[in-house]
MINU-131766 format. One record per residue (C-alpha): residue in three letters; x negated, y, z negated. Coordinates in steps of 0.001 Angstrom, whole numbers. Example, Ala and Ser with C-alpha at 12.3 -4.5 7.8 and 13.67 -1.06 7.14 Angstrom:
BEGIN
rest | px | py | pz
Ala | -12300 | -4500 | -7800
Ser | -13670 | -1060 | -7140
END
This chain:
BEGIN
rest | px | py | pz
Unk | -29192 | -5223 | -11096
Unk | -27133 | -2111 | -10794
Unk | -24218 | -2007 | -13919
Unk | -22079 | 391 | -12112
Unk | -19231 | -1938 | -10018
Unk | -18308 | -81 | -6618
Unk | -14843 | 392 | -5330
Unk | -15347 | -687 | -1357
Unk | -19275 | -271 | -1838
Unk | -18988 | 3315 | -2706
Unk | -20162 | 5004 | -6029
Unk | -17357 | 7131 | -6145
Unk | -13946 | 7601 | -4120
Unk | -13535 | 11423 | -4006
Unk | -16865 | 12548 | -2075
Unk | -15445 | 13141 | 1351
Unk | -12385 | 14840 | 280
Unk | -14341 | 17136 | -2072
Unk | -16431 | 17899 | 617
Unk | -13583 | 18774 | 3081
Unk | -11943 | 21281 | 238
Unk | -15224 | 22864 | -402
Unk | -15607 | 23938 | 3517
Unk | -12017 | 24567 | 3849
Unk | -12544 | 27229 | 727
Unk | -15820 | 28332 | 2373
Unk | -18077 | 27214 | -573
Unk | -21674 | 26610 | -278
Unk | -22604 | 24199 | -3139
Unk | -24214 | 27526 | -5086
Unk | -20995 | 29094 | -5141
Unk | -19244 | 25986 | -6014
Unk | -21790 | 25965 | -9162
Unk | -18948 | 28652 | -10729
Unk | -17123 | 25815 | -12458
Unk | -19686 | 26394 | -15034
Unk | -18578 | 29773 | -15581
Unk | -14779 | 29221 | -14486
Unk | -13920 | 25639 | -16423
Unk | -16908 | 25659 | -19135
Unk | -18571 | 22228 | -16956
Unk | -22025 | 22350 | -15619
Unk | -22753 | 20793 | -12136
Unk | -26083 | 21019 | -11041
Unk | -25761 | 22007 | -7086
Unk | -27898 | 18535 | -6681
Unk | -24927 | 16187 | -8318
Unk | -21910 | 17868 | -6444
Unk | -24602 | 16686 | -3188
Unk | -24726 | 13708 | -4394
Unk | -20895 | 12993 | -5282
Unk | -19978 | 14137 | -1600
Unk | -22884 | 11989 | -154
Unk | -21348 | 8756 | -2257
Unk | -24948 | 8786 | -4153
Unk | -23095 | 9085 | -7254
Unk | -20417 | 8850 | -9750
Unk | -18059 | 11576 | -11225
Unk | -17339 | 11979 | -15133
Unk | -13921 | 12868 | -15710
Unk | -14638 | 16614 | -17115
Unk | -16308 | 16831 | -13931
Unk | -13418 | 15696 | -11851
Unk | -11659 | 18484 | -13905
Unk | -13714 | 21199 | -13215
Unk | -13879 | 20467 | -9416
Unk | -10617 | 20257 | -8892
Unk | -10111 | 23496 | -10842
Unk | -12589 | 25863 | -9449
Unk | -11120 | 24063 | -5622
Unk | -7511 | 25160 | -7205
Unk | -6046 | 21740 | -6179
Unk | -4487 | 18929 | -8120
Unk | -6637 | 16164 | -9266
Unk | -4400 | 13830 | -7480
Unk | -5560 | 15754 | -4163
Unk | -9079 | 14156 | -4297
Unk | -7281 | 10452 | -4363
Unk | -5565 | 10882 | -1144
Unk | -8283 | 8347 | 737
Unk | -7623 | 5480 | -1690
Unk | -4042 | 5128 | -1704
Unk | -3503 | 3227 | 1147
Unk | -6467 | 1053 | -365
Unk | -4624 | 108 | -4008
Unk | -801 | 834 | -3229
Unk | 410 | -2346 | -1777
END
């Protein structure tokens, strides 16, 4: 039994959008690996993979240091799920 409740089946709501601002800034997922150097977070090339392919969940610091090495708001990776919760 899996403890980790999904929002519309999906680990995490930010994956596709993260990957489409990662191409758009022509970032392979090694050079994306700067937000350890950048923001102070590590992200192992595997988990930002894994966040785009909805195989897992983002920690906060992580959400952070994405959006900070992408140079976009936070809010910018939430753009999918408004229509979903805004009535």
């Amino acid at each position: 039994m899996s403890l980790i409740i999904k929002f519309y089946g999906n680990m995490n709501v930010i994956g596709k959008l993260l990957r489409k601002y990662r191409i758009e800034k022509n970032l392979s997922y090694l050079s994306t690996l700067f937000i350890s150097k950048k923001a102070s977070i590590s992200i192992h090339k595997q988990c930002l993979y894994d966040i785009e392919n909805n195989r897992r969940t983002v920690k906060d610091y992580e959400l952070f240091g994405i959006a900070y090495v992408l140079d976009i708001d936070v809010n910018d990776l939430f753009k999918d799920i408004k229509n979903k919760i805004l009535l």
